[in-house]
ZAMARGU-4260 file (C-alpha; in steps of 0.2 Angstrom, whole numbers, plus 5000, padded with zeros to 4 digits):
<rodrens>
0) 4656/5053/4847 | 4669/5040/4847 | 4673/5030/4863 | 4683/5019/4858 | 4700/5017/4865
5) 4714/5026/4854 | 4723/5014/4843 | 4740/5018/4844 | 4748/5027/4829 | 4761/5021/4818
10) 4779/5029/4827 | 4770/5029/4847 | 4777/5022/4860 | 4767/5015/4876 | 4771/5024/4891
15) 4785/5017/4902 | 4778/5012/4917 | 4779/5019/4933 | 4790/5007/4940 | 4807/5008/4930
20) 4805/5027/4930 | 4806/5025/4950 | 4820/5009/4947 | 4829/5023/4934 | 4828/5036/4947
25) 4833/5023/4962 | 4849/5016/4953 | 4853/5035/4948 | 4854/5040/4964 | 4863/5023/4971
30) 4875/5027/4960 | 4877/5047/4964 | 4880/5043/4981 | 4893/5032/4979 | 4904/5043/4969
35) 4902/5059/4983 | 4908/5045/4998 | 4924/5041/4985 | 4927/5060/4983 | 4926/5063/4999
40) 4936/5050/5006 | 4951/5052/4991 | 4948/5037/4982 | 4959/5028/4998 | 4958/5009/4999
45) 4963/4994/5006 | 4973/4992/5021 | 4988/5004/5019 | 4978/5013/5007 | 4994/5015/4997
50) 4997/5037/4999 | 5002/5048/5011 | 5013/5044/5025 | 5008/5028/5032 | 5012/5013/5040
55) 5003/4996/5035 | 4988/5001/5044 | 4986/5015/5037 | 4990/5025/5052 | 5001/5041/5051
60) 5021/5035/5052 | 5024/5049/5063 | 5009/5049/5074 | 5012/5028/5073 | 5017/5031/5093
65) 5033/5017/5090 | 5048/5028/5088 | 5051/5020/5071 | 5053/5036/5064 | 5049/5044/5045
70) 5053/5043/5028 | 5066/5058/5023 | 5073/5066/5007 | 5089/5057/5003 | 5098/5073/5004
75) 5098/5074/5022 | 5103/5056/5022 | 5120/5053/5031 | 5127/5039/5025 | 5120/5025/5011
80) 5120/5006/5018 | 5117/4993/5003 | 5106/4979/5005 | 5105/4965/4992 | 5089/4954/4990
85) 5091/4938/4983 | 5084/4921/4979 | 5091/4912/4993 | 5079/4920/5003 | 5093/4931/5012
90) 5097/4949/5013 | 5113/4955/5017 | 5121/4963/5025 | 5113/4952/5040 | 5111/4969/5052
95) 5112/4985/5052 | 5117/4998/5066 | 5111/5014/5066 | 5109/5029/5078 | 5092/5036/5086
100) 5090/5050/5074 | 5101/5047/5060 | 5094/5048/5043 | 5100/5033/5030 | 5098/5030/5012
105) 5094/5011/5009 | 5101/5005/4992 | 5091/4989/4990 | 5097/4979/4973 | 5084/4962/4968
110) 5098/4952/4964 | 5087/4936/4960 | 5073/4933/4947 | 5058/4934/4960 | 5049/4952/4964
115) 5054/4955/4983 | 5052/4968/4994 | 5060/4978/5007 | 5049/4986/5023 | 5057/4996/5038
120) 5048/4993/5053 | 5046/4986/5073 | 5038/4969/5074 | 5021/4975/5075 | 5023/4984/5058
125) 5031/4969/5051 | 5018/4958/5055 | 5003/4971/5051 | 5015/4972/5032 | 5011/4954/5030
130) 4993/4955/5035 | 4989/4967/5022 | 5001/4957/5009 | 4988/4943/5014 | 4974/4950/5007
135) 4982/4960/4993 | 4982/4952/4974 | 4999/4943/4970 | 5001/4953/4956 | 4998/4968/4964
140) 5012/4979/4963 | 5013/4993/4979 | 5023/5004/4990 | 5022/5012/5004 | 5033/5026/5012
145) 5042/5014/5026 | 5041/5000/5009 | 5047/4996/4992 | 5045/4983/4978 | 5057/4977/4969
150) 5057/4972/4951 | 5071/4958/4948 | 5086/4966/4945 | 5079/4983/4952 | 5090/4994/4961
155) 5081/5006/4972 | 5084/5018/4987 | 5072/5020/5002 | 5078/5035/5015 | 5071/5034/5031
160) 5074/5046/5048 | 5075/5035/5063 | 5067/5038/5080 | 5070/5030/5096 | 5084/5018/5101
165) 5076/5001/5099 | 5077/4987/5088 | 5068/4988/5072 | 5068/4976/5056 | 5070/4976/5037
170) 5061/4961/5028 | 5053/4954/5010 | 5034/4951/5014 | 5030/4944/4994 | 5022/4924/4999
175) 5033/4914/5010 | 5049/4925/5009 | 5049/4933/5027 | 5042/4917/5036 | 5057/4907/5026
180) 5069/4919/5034 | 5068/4935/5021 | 5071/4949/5039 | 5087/4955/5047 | 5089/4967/5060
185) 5090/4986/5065 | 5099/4992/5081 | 5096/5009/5084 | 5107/5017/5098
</rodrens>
């Protein structure tokens, strides 16, 4: 009898050990439950989480508790009121009056060369808006139902239901546009 260890063959391989089949497993498994957590939470992320109908945190617009009101279809839209986005770091016109209710198409037109944005919403919204912008990449490109970007030289419409009598505002949040004066007002009677 022969008891000397077996010399390996030409073509065998040594076992794997124990330890990367339980790493293998581990990482397997890691990687397993991070996919059922994104399926089951929609593949949301980020602040706004960029679907359904929500404000910038991500709350419910109409469930929001403000009175803002909601995004509608442009054909129940009453009336159209341009607004025109520009360089200057303006919009005009410089307010709009609207009443508690009425539903508006916005026909926003980037009349400059820099990307700027138009977001419906109180104060609170406005500054949650700018939060998010924050901590979102610049070249990120996003929209939101109460929120559009605009490309330069994009015309696009926004049409939106309003709720209580209050005072909202329209704004740019891209860097530095709404702190340099980018907002006007909404009177809603």
């Amino acid at each position: 009898m022969n008891d000397s260890p077996r010399s390996p063959v030409s073509g065998d391989r040594p076992a794997t050990p124990r330890w990367v089949k339980g790493l293998g497993i581990g990482i397997v498994a890691v990687l397993l439950l991070v996919v059922i957590v994104m399926v089951l939470n929609g593949g949301q992320h980020g602040p706004g989480m960029h679907t359904g109908m929500s404000d910038a945190t991500g709350r419910p617009c109409s469930a929001a508790g403000r009175g803002t009101g909601d995004p509608a279809v442009a054909d129940q839209a009453a009336r159209s009121i341009d607004i025109i986005a520009n360089d200057s770091l303006t919009v005009a016109p410089y307010s709009v009056s609207v009443a508690a209710g009425e539903t508006v198409t916005f026909v926003v037109t980037n009349a400059g060369r820099n990307v700027h944005e138009f977001t419906v919403g109180d104060e609170a919204m406005q500054r949650e808006h700018a939060d998010a912008m924050a901590h979102m990449p610049a070249a990120m490109s996003h929209e939101l139902p109460n929120s559009i970007a605009l490309q330069p030289g994009d015309p696009k419409r926004l049409t939106w239901r309003f709720g209580q009598a209050g005072s909202l505002v329209f704004g740019c949040h891209e860097p530095g546009h709404y702190d340099a004066g980018m907002h006007d007002s909404i009177s809603v009677s």
